[in-house]
C-alpha positions in Angstrom: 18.0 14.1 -36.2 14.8 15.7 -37.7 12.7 12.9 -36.5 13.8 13.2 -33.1 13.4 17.6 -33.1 9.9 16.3 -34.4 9.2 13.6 -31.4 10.3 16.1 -28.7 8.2 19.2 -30.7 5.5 16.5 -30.3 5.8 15.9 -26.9 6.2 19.4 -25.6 3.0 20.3 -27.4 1.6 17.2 -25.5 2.6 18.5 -22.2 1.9 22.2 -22.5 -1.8 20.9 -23.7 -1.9 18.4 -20.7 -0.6 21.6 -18.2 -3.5 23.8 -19.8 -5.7 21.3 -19.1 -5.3 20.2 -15.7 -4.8 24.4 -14.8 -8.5 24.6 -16.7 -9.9 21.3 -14.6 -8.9 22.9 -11.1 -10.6 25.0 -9.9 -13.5 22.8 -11.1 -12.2 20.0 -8.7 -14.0 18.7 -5.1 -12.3 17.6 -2.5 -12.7 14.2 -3.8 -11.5 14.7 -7.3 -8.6 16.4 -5.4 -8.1 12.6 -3.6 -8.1 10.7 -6.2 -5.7 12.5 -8.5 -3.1 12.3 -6.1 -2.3 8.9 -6.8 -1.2 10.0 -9.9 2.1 10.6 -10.1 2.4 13.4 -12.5 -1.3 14.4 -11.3 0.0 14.3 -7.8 3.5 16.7 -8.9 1.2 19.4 -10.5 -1.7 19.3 -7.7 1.4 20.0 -5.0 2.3 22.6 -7.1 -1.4 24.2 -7.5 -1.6 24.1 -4.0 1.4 25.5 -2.9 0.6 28.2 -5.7 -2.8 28.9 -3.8 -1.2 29.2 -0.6 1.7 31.7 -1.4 -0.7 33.6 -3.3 -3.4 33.8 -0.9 -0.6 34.7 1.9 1.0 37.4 -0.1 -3.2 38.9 -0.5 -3.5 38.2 3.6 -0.9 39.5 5.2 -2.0 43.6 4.1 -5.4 42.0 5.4 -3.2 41.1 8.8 -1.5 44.9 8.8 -4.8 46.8 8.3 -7.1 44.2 10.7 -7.6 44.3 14.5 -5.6 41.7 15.7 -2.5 44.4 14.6 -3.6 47.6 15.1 -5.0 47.1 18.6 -2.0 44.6 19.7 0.6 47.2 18.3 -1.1 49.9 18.9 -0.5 51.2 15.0 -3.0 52.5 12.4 -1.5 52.3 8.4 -2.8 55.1 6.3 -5.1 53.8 3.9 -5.4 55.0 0.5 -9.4 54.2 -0.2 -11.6 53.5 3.0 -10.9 50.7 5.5 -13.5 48.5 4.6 -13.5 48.7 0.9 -9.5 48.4 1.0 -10.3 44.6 2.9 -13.3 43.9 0.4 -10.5 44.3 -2.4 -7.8 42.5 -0.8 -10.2 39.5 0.5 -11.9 38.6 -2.3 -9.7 37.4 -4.5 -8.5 35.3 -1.8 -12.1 34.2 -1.3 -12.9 33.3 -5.2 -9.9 33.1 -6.8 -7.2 30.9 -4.5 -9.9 29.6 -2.6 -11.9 28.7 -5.5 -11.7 25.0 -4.6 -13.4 25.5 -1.3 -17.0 26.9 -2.4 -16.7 25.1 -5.4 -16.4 21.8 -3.9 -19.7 22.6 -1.3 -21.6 23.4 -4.5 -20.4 20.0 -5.9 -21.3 17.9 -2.7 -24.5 20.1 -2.0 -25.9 18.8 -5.6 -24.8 15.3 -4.5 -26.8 16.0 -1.4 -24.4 15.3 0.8 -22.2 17.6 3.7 -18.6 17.2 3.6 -15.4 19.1 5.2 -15.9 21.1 1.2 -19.2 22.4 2.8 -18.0 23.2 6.7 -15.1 25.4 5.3 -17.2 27.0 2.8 -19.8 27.7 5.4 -17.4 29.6 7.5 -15.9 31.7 4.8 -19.0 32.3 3.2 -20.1 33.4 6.4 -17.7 36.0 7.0 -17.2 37.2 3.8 -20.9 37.6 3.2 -21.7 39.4 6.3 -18.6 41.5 6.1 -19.7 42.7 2.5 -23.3 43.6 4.2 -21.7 45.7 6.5 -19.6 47.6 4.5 -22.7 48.4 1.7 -25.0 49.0 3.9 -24.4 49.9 7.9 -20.8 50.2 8.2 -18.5 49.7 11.2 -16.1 46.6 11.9 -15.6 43.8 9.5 -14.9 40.3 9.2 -12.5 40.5 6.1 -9.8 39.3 7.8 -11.5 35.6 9.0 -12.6 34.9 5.5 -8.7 35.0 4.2 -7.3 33.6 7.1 -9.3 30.6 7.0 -8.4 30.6 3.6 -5.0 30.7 4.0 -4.4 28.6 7.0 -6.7 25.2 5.5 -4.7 26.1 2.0 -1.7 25.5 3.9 -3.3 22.4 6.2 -3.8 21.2 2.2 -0.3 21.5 0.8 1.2 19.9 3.8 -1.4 17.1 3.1 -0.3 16.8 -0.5 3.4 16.8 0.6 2.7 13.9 2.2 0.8 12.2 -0.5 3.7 13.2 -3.0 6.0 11.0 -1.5 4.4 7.9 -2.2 3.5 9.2 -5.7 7.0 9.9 -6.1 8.1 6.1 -5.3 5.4 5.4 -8.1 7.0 7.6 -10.6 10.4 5.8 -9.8 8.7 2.4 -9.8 7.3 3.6 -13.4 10.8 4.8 -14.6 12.0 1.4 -14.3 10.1 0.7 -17.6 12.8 1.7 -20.4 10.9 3.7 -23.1 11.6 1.2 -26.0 12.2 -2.6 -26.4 14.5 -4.4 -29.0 11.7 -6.7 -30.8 13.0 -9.6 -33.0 10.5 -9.7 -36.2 11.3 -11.9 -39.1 14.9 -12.7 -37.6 15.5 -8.7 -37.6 16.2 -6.7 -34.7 13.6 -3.4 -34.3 13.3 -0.8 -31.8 10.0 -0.1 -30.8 8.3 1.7 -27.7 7.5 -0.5 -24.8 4.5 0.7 -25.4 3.8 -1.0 -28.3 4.9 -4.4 -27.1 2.4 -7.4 -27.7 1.6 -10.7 -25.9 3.8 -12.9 -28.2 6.4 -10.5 -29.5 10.1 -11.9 -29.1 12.3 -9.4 -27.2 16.3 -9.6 -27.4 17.9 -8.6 -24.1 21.3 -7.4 -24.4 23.8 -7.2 -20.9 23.1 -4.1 -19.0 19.3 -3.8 -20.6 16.1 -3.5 -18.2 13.9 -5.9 -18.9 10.3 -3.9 -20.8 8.0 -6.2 -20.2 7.1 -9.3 -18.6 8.1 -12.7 -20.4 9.5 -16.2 -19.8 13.2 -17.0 -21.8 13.1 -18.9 -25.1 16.6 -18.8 -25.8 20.3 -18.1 -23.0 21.1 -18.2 -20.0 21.8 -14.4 -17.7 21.4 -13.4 -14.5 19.3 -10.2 -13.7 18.9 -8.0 -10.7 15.2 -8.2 -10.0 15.6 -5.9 -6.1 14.2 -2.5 -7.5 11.2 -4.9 -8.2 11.7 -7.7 -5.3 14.2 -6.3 -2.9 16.3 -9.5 -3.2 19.8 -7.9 -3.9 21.5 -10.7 -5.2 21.2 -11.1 -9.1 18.8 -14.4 -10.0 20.3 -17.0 -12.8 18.1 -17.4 -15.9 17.7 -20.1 -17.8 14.9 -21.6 -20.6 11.8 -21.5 -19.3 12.3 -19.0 -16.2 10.2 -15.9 -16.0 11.6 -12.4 -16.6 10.0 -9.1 -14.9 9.5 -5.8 -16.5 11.9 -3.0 -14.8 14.5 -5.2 -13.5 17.8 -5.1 -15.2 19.6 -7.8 -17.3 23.5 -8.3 -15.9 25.4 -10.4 -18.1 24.5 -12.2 -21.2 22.1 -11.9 -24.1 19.2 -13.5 -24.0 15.2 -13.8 -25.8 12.4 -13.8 -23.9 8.4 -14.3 -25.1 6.3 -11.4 -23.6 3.5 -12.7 -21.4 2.3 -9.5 -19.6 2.4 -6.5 -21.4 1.0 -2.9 -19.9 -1.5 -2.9 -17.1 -0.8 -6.7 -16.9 2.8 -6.4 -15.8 4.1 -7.0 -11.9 5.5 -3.6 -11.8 1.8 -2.2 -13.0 -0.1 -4.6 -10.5 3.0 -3.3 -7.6 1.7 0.0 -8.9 -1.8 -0.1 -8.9 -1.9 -2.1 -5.1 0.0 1.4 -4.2 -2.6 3.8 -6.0 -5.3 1.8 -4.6 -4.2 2.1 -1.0 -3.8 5.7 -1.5 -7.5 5.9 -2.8 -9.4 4.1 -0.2 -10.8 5.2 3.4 -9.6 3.4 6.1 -12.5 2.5 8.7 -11.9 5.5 10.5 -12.3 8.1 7.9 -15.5 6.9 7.2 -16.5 7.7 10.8 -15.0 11.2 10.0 -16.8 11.6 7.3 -20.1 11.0 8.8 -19.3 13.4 11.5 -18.9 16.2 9.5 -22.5 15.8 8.1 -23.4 16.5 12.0 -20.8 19.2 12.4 -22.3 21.4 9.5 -25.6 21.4 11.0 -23.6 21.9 14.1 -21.4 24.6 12.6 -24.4 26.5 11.7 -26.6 26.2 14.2 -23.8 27.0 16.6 -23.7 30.0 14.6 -27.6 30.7 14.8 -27.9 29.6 18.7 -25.0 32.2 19.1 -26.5 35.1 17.2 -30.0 34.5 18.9 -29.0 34.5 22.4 -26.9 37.8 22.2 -28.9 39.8 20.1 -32.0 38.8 21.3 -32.1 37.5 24.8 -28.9 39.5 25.9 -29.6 42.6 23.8 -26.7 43.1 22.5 -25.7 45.1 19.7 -25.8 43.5 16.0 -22.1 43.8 15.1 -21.5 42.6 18.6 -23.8 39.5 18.0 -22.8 38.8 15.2 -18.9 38.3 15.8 -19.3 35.9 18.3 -21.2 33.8 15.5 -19.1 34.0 13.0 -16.3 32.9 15.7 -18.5 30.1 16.5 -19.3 29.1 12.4 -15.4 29.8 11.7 -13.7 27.3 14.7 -16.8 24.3 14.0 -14.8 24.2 10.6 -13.2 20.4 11.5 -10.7 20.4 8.3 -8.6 18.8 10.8 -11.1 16.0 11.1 -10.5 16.1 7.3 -7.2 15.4 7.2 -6.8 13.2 10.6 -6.8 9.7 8.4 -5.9 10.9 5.2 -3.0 12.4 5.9 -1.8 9.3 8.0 -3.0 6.4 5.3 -0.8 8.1 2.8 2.6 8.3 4.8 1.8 4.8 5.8 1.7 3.3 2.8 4.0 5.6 1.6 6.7 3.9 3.9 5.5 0.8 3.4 5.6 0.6 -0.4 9.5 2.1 -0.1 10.4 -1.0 2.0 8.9 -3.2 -0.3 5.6 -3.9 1.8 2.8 -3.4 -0.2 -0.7 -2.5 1.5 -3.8 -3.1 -0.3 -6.1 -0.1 1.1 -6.4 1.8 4.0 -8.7 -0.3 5.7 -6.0 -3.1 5.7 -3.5 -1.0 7.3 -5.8 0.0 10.1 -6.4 -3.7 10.4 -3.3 -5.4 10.4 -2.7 -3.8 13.8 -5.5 -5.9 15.4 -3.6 -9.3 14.4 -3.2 -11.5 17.1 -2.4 -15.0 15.8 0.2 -15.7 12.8 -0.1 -18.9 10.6 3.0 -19.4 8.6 3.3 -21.9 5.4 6.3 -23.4 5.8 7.9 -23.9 2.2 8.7 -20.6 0.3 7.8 -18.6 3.7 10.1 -19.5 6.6 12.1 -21.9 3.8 13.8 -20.6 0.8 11.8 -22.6 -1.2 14.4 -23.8 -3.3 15.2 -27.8 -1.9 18.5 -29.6 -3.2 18.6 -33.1 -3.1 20.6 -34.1 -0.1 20.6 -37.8 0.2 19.3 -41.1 -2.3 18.8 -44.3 -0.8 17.9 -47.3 -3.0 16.9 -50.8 -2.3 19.4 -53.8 -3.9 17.8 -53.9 -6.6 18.5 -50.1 -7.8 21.3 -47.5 -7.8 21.0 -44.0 -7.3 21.2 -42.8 -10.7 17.6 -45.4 -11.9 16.0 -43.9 -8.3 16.8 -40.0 -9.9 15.8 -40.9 -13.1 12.5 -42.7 -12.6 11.5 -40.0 -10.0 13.0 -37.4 -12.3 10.6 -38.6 -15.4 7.9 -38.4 -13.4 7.8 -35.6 -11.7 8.8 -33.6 -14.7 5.0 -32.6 -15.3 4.3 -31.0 -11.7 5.6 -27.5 -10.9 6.3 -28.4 -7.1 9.6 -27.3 -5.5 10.4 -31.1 -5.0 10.0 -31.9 -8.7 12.6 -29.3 -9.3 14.9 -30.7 -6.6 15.0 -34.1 -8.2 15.1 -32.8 -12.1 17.7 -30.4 -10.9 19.5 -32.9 -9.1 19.2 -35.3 -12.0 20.6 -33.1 -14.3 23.4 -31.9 -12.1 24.3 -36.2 -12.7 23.8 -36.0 -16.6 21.7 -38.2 -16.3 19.0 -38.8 -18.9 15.3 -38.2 -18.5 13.1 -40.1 -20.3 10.1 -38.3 -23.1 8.1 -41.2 -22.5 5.7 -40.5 -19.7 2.3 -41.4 -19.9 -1.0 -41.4 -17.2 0.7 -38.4 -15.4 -1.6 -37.7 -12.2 -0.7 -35.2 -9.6 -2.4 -36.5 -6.4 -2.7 -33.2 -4.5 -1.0 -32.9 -0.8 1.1 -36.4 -1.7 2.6 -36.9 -4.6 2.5 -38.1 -8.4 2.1 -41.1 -10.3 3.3 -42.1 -13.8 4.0 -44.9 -16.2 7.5 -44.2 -17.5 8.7 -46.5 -20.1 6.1 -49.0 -19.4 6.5 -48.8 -15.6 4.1 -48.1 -13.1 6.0 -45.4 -11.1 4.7 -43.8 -7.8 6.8 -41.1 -6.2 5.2 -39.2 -2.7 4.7 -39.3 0.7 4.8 -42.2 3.9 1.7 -42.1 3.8 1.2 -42.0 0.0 2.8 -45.3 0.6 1.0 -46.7 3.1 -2.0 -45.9 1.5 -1.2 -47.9 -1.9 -0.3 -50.9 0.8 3.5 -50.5 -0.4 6.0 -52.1 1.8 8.7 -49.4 2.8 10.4 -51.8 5.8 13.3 -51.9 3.5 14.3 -48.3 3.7 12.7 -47.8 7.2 15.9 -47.0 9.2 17.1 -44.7 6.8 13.4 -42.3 6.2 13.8 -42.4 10.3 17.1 -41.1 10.3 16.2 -38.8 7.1 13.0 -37.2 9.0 15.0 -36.6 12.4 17.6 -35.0 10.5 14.5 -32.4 9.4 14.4 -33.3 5.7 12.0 -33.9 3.2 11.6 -37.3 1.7 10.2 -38.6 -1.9 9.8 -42.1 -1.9 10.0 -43.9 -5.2 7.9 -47.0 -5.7 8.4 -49.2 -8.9 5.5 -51.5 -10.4 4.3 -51.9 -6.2 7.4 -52.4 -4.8 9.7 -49.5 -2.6 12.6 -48.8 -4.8 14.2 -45.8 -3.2 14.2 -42.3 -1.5 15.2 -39.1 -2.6 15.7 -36.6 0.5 15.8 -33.0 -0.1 16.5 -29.9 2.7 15.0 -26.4 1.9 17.7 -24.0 4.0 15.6 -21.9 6.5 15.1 -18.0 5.5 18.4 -16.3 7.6 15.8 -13.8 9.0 12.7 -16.5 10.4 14.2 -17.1 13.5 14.7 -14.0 14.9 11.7 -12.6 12.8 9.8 -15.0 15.1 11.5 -14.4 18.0 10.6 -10.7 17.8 6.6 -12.1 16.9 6.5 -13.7 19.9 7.5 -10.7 22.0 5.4 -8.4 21.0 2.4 -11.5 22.4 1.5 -12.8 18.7 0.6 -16.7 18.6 3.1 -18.1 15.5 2.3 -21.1 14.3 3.8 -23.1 11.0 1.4 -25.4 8.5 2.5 -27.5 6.3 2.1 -30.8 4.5 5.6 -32.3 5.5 5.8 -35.6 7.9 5.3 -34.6 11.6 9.1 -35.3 12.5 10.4 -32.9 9.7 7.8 -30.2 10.6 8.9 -30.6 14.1 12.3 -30.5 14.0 12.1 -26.9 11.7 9.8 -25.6 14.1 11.7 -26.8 17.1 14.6 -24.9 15.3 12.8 -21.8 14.9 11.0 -21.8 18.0 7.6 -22.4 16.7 5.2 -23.8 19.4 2.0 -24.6 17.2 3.0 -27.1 14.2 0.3 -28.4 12.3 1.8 -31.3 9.7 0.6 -33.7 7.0 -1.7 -31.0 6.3 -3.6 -31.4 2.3 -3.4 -27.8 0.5 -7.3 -27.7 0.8 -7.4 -27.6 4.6 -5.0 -25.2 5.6 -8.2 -22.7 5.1 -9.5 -25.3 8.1 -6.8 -24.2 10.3 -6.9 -20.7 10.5 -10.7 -21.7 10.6 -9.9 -23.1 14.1 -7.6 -20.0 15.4 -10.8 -17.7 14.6 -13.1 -19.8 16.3 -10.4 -19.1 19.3 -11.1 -15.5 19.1 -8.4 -14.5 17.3 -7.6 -11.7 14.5 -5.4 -13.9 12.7 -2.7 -13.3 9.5 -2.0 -16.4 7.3 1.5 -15.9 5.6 1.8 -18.4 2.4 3.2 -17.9 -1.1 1.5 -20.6 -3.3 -1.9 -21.6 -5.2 -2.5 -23.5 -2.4 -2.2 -20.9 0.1 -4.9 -18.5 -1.9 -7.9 -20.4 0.1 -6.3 -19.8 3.5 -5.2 -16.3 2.7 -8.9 -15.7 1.8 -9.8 -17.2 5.1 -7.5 -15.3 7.2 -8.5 -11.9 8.5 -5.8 -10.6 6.8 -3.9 -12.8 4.2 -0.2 -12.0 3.4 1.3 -12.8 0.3 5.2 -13.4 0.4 6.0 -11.6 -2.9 8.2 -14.4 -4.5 4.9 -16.4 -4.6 2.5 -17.0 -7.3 -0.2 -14.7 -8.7 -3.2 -16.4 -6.8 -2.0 -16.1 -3.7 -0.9 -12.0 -4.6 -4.4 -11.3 -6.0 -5.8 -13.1 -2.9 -4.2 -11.5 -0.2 -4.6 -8.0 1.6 -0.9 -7.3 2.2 1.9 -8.1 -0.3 5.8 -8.9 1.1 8.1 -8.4 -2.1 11.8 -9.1 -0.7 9.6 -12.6 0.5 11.6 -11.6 3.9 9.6 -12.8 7.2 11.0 -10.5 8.8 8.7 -8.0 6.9 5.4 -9.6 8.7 6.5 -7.6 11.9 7.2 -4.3 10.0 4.0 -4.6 8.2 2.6 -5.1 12.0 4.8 -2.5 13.3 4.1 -0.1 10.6 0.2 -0.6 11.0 0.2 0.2 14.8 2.1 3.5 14.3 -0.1 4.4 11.3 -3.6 3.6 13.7 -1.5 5.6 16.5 -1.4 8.2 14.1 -4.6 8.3 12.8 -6.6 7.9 16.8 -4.0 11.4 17.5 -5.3 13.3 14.7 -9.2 12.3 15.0 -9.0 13.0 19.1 -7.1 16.2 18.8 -9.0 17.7 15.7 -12.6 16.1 17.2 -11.9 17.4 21.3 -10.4 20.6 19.8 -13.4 21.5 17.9 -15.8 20.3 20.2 -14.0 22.5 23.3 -13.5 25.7 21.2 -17.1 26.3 19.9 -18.1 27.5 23.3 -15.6 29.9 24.1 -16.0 31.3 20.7 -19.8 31.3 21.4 -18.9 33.6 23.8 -19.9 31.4 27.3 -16.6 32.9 28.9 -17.3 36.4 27.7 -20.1 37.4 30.8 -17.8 36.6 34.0 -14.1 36.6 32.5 -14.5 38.8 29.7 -12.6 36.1 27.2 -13.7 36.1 23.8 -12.3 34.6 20.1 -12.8 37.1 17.3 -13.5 35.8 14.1 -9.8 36.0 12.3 -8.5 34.5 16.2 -10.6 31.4 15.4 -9.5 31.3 12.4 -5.8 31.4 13.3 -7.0 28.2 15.7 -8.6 26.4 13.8 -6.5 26.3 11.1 -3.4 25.4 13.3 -5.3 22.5 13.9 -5.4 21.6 10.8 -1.4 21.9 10.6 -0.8 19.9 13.8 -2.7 17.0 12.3 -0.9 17.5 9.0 2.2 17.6 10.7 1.6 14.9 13.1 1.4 12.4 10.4 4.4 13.6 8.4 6.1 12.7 11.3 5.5 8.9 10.7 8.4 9.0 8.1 10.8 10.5 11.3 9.8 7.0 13.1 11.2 4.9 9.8 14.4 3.9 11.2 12.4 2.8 14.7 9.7 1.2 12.9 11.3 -1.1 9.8 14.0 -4.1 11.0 16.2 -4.7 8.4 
C-alpha cells in the first residue's frame, strides 16, 4: 500500500513539474513551436487550455476597453465616468492584454525576425505594435484620441481565431491519446519459469509475455505457446475476433478474448504498430500541405505590404491631403491592422488537422498534408488483386491427380514443399493438408522460390516442382493429362498449383480466395465518380478475368511477375494520369513507390506500409473512395479558407486606407478593422471545423 502512496506521490510531483514547465516554456513559444506541440497529445490538452486561458483573460481586460472606446460611446450615445483620465485608464487596461495574454504574438515576430524570416507571428505583431505604440505616444506626449482599443481587439479576436484552431487540432490528438491508452501500463513477463509484473515500458525484444483471457496485448510479438482469438478492431477495424495459433503475430493494444497464451516480443516501444499508427498521425498533423507553403510565402509580401500600406496611407493624408496627424494616422493603423492575414494563417492548417483528424478515426491513415491535398488529384486506380479486392486467405477447393497419385500424395508433396514460402497459396495447401492429418514430411532439401511462379524442392529424394501453367510449360512438363480439368478450374475463377513429380504432372491443387463483400460496390462507386479501376495480378488470364468480370473491372492485367507491376502503373502515368496503386504485399512496395500516391491496405506487410503515402487499416476497399472523398472535401476546404482570407484582405486595405472616405465619407477605425479582420479569422477557423459536420456524407461504411 506504501509503495503504491509512494508511485502516485511520484507521479504527481512528475506532473505538477511537467505543468510548471510547459506554463514557463509558453510564452517563450513561436507560432511554430506552437504547431508542432500540438501533436502531442498531452502537449496538445494543455496548449488548448493556455489558449483558451489567453482568450477569456484578454476578453474580460477588453471588454472595459469596448465600454470606455468609441465604437460605444458614439453608437450609444453614453459616456462612463472614469476614475483616472481616459487615456491612461486604456493604457492600463491594454497592456496587459498586449504583453501579458498576447505575449505569444510579439514574441514569436522576435523569434522569426532573428531567423530572418516574416511570418503571420510578425503581420499580427506589426499591427498591435502599431497601435499600441502610437496610442502610448499620444497619450505622453500630445494627447487626444487613442488607439487602445485596436491593439486588444486584435488581440482578442486572433486569440480566439487560435483556440478555435487548437480545438480542432485537439481532436485528432485526442484519437492519439485513446490509441495510446490501448497500451496497458504493465505486462505479465515469464522470467525463469516465474510470472512478473513489469511496466510495459520495460518490456524487451526477447522477453516472454503470458496473456491471460480478457488481457490487451503490451507489445508486439508472435505466439510460442496456445491457441486464442483476439479482437485486433481498435487497431485494425476488423470487428470479428482473429484465431491465434503458434507462429501468428500479436499486436500491442488489441485485446486477448479467450484463452491463455505466450507470445515472444518483437516490437517493443517506438517500434510497435500502434506507435508507427501513431506517429503516421503526428506526422500528418506536422507537415504543410502544398498550399500552406504558398501561404506562407505570401505573408512575407503581406508584411511589407501591411506596412507600407500603412506608410503609403499616412503619407498621402498628412502630407498631400493635409490632414491632421491623429486624422492621418487612424486611417494607417486601420490599413496596418486589417493587412493582418491570420486568416491566411490558419486557412490550411486548420483544415489538414480536421482532415486527418477524420481520417485517422475511420481508420484511414494519411501520411502528411501534402498527401491529403494530393489524393484528390487521382485519376486512375490500380488494384492488386490478392489481399486487396480478395480476402487473401485461399482454401483449397478442388485436387486433381493423375492415375498414378491420390489426393492425399498430391497435398503432401505440394504441402512439403511449399512449407518454406510465406505465400497465401503455401498456406492454402499446408492448411488444407493439415485439415486431412496428413503428414508433412522434415525432409526438404534445394528449396527455391521462383518469384511470380512458384517453388521447387527435393522432398524425400524427389524432384518436386509445384507453380504456374506456365511454370510448367516452361520446364517442358506435359500437363495434357489434367488439361480439361485446369480449363474447367480457371473458368470457374480459381487459382491452380500444379504439382509435377521427378518431370512428370502429377496433380492440381485449386484454391478460391472469397472476394472482399465491399469491392464490388466500392468499385462501382469508383467508377462513378470517372476514376479508371483496373486489377493486376499474377494469376492465369481466365482467373483474372472472370474476378474482374465479377467485379466489373474493365482493365485486367494478368500473369504479371511482382517486379513489373511498378511497369504498369508506369504505363497509366505515361497516359497522363494521377494514379493510386492499392496493394498489400512486399511485392507491391515497388509499385506503391511508383504510383503517385501508393496505398497500403493495412492487413499487409510492413514494406508495403513504410512505402506507401496513405495507410487503409480495416483493409476495406471501400476505404479507397473515402480516402478520395475525404481528400476533396479537405482541398474544398482549404481553396474556401485561402480565397476568403486572401480576397478579404486584399479588398479591405483600401477602404481602411481611406479611398471611400473623400466622396462617400466611409471609413474603418482602427478597433472596426480589427473587429474584421479578426472575424475572418473565425470564419476560416470555423469553416474547417465544419468538415467533421460532413462525416456522415463523406465516409461509406
Amino acid at each position: 500500500m506504501d509503495c503504491h502512496n509512494h508511485e502516485e506521490t511520484q507521479h504527481s510531483d512528475h506532473s505538477h513539474s511537467t505543468h510548471h514547465e510547459m506554463n514557463h516554456d509558453m510564452s517563450k513559444m513561436s507560432h511554430h513551436d506552437h504547431e508542432k506541440a500540438m501533436t502531442d497529445p498531452k502537449m496538445a490538452a494543455f496548449m488548448e487550455k493556455d489558449m483558451r486561458d489567453r482568450f477569456l483573460w484578454s476578453l474580460l481586460f477588453t471588454i472595459p476597453i469596448i465600454l470606455y472606446s468609441p465604437i460605444f460611446t458614439n453608437f450609444f450615445k453614453i459616456n462612463l465616468p472614469t476614475p483616472i483620465p481616459h487615456n491612461w485608464l486604456m493604457f492600463l487596461l491594454t497592456t496587459p492584454v498586449v504583453f501579458k495574454f498576447g505575449s505569444i504574438f510579439p514574441i514569436g515576430a522576435y523569434q522569426a525576425l532573428k531567423k530572418k524570416t516574416l511570418d503571420m507571428m510578425v503581420l499580427i505583431a506589426v499591427g498591435v505594435l502599431a497601435a499600441y505604440i502610437f496610442s502610448v505616444a499620444i497619450t505622453i506626449f500630445i494627447g487626444g484620441e487613442t488607439f487602445f482599443e485596436a491593439a486588444a481587439m486584435l488581440v482578442t479576436f486572433v486569440l480566439f481565431g487560435h483556440w478555435m484552431e487548437m480545438k480542432s487540432r485537439k481532436g485528432t490528438s485526442d484519437a492519439l491519446r485513446a490509441l495510446f491508452d490501448l497500451v496497458p501500463p504493465q505486462a505479465r513477463i515469464i522470467r525463469d519459469g516465474k510470472e512478473f509484473l513489469v511496466p510495459t515500458a520495460e518490456v524487451k525484444v526477447g522477453d516472454i509475455i503470458l496473456l491471460k483471457p480478457g488481457d490487451k496485448v503490451p507489445v508486439d510479438g508472435v505466439i510460442i505457446e496456445g491457441e486464442t482469438a483476439i479482437d485486433e478492431s481498435l487497431v485494425t477495424g476488423e470487428s470479428i475476433p482473429v484465431s491465434k495459433k503458434l507462429g501468428d503475430r500479436v499486436i500491442g493494444g488489441s485485446i486477448n478474448q479467450s484463452g491463455s497464451v505466450k507470445f515472444k516480443a518483437t516490437n517493443v516501444g517506438s517500434d510497435t504498430a500502434l506507435a508507427h499508427i501513431v506517429k503516421l498521425v503526428e506526422t500528418a498533423q506536422n507537415s504543410k500541405a502544398p498550399g500552406q507553403r504558398i501561404a506562407d510565402k505570401a505573408a512575407q509580401y503581406l508584411v511589407v505590404l501591411a506596412v507600407g500600406a500603412g506608410i503609403i496611407t499616412f503619407t498621402y493624408w498628412y502630407f498631400i491631403a493635409g490632414q491632421g496627424l491623429l486624422f492621418a494616422l487612424t486611417f494607417a493603423i486601420s490599413a496596418v491592422v486589417i493587412a493582418c492575414p491570420d486568416a491566411l494563417g490558419l486557412a490550411t492548417p486548420t483544415a489538414v488537422a480536421v482532415g486527418t483528424g477524420l481520417g485517422a478515426k475511420h481508420n484511414i491513415l494519411i501520411k502528411n498534408a501534402a498527401t491529403l491535398e494530393q489524393t484528390s488529384k487521382i485519376q486512375a486506380v490500380v488494384l492488386d488483386k490478392t489481399g486487396t479486392l480478395t480476402e487473401g486467405k485461399p482454401k483449397i477447393t478442388d485436387v486433381i491427380t493423375t492415375d498414378d497419385y491420390d489426393e492425399d500424395d498430391v497435398l503432401r508433396f505440394a504441402a512439403a514443399a511449399e512449407a518454406k514460402s510465406g505465400h497465401p497459396l503455401s498456406k492454402a495447401v499446408i492448411e488444407e493438408a493439415e485439415k486431412r492429418k496428413i503428414q508433412i514430411t522434415e525432409n526438404v532439401e534445394k528449396f527455391n522460390n521462383i518469384s511470380g511462379h512458384g517453388v521447387e524442392a527435393v522432398v524425400e529424394g524427389k524432384s518436386i516442382l509445384v507453380g504456374t501453367v506456365k511454370l510448367m510449360k516452361d520446364r517442358n512438363i506435359d500437363i495434357s493429362p489434367v488439361q480439361k480439368q485446369i480449363d474447367k478450374l480457371f473458368d470457374e475463377g480459381k487459382t491452380l498449383m500444379i504439382l509435377a513429380i521427378n518431370g512428370k504432372v502429377a496433380g492440381v491443387a485449386a484454391a478460391k480466395d472469397e472476394i472482399k463483400k465491399s469491392a464490388k460496390n466500392a468499385i462501382s462507386r469508383m467508377k462513378n465518380m470517372g476514376l479508371v479501376v483496373a486489377m493486376i495480378t499474377g494469376d492465369n488470364k481466365k482467373t483474372a478475368d472472370s474476378i474482374s468480370h465479377e467485379l466489373g473491372i474493365d482493365r485486367v492485367f494478368s500473369e504479371v511477375l511482382p517486379e513489373d507491376k511498378a511497369t504498369y502503373v508506369k504505363k497509366f502515368q505515361e497516359e497522363g494520369k494521377f494514379v493510386a496503386m492499392v496493394g498489400d504485399g512486399v511485392n507491391d512496395a515497388p509499385a506503391l513507390a511508383q504510383a503517385n500516391i501508393g496505398i497500403a491496405i493495412g492487413a499487409g506487410t510492413d514494406v508495403a506500409i513504410e512505402t506507401a503515402d496513405v495507410v487503409l487499416m480495416k483493409s476495406d476497399p471501400m476505404d479507397i473512395l473515402n480516402a478520395i472523398r475525404l481528400s476533396k472535401a479537405t482541398v474544398t476546404k482549404m481553396k474556401q479558407n485561402l480565397v476568403w482570407a486572401s480576397v478579404y484582405n486584399v479588398m479591405a486595405i483600401p477602404v481602411a486606407a481611406g479611398v471611400l472616405y473623400t466622396r462617400f465619407g466611409i471609413t474603418l477605425r482602427p478597433e472596426i478593422s480589427a473587429l474584421l479582420m479578426s472575424a475572418s479569422s473565425i470564419i476560416v477557423a470555423v469553416n474547417a471545423v465544419l468538415l467533421k459536420r460532413s462525416e456522415r456524407n463523406l465516409i461509406v461504411e
